[in-house]
C-alpha positions in Angstrom: 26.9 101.4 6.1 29.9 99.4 6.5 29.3 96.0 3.8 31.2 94.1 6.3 29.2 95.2 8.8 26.2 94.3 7.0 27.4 90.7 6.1 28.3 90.1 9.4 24.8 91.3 10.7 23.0 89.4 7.4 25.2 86.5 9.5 23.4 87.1 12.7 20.0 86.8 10.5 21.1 83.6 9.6 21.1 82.7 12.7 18.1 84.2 14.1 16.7 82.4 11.3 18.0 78.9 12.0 16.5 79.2 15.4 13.1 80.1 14.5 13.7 77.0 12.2 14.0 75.1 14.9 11.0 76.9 17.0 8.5 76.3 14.7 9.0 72.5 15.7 8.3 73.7 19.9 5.2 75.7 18.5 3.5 72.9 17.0 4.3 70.7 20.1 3.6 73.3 22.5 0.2 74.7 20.6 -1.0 70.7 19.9 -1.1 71.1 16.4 -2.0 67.4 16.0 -4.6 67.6 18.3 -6.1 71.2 17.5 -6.5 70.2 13.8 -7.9 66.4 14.5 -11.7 67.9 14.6 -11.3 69.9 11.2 -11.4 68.9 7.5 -9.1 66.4 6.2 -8.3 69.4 3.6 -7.9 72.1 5.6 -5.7 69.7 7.6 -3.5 69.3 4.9 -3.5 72.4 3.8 -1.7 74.1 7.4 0.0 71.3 7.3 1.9 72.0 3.4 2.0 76.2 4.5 3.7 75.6 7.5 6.3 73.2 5.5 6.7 75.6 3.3 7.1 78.4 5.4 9.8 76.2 7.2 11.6 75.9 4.0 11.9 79.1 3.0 12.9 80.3 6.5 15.6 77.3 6.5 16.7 78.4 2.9 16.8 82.2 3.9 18.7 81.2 6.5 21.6 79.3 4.7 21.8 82.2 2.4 22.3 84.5 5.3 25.1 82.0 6.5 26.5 80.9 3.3 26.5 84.0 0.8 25.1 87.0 2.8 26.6 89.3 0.0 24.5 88.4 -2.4 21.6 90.1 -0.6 24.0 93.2 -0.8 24.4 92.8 -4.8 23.1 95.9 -6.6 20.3 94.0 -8.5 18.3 91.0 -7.4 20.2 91.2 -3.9 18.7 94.6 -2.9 15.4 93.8 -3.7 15.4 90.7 -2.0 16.5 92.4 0.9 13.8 94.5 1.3 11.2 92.2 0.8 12.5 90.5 3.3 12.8 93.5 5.3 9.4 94.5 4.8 8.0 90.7 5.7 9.9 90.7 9.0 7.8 94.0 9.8 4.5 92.8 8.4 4.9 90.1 11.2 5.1 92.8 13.9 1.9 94.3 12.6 0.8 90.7 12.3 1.7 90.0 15.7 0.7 93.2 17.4 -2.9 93.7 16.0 -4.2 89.9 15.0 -2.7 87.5 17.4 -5.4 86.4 20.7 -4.1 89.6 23.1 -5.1 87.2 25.7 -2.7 84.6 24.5 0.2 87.3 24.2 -0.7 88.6 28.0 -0.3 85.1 29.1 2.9 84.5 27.0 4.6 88.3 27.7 8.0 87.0 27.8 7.8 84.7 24.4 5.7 87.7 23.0 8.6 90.2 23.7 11.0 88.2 23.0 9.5 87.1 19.4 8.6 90.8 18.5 11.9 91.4 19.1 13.3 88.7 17.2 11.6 90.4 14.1 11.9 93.6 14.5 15.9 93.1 14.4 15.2 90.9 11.2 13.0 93.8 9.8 16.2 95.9 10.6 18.6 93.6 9.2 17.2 93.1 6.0 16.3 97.1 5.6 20.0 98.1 6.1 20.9 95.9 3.8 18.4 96.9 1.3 19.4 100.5 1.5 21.8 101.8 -1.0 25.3 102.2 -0.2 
């Protein structure tokens, strides 16, 4: 494939990326993270509290490389293979999504629940293409 093409869509990632940035601030407003974790453990508290900032901060830093230096996640090397770990990640949250989320929930919330598989299933894409050798 095309490694303009592929920066340009490694681009798009990064944008993809800033957004669900941003959304994981709406989920824990809109899924009352506060008050759903108020009745457990001080420490387990904490604990979902430090994963999801960390899993913010990779997602934000993932999504800077995207936008700053997307070929380095074409590079022979290091790039490659960070490219399809992140390829495979993005699909392990499809499977993730499609087989342990409430289906309830998702029934309720068809349009979010499209809309995010979809939203990761082009990331899977994304960061497969650029994995593959050129």
């Amino acid at each position: 494939m095309n490694p303009l093409l592929l920066e340009t869509a490694l681009r798009v990632a990064g944008l993809i990326l800033a957004g669900l940035t941003l959304a994981n601030f709406v989920a824990a407003r809109r899924f009352a993270y506060r008050e759903n974790l108020a009745a457990s453990a001080v420490m387990v508290r904490q604990v979902f509290q430090v994963h999801c900032a960390y899993i913010v901060a990779i997602i934000s830093a993932l999504a800077l490389l995207c936008l700053g230096w997307p070929g380095l996640l074409l590079d022979d090397g290091m790039g490659r293979v960070l490219s399809a770990f992140f390829g495979l990640f993005w699909l392990s949250r499809v499977i993730v999504q499609l087989s342990y989320y409430d289906r309830q929930t998702r029934r309720l919330n068809r349009g979010w629940d499209l809309f995010f598989l979809g939203v990761f299933l082009v990331l899977a894409a994304i960061f497969t293409l650029a994995a593959l050798p050129r």
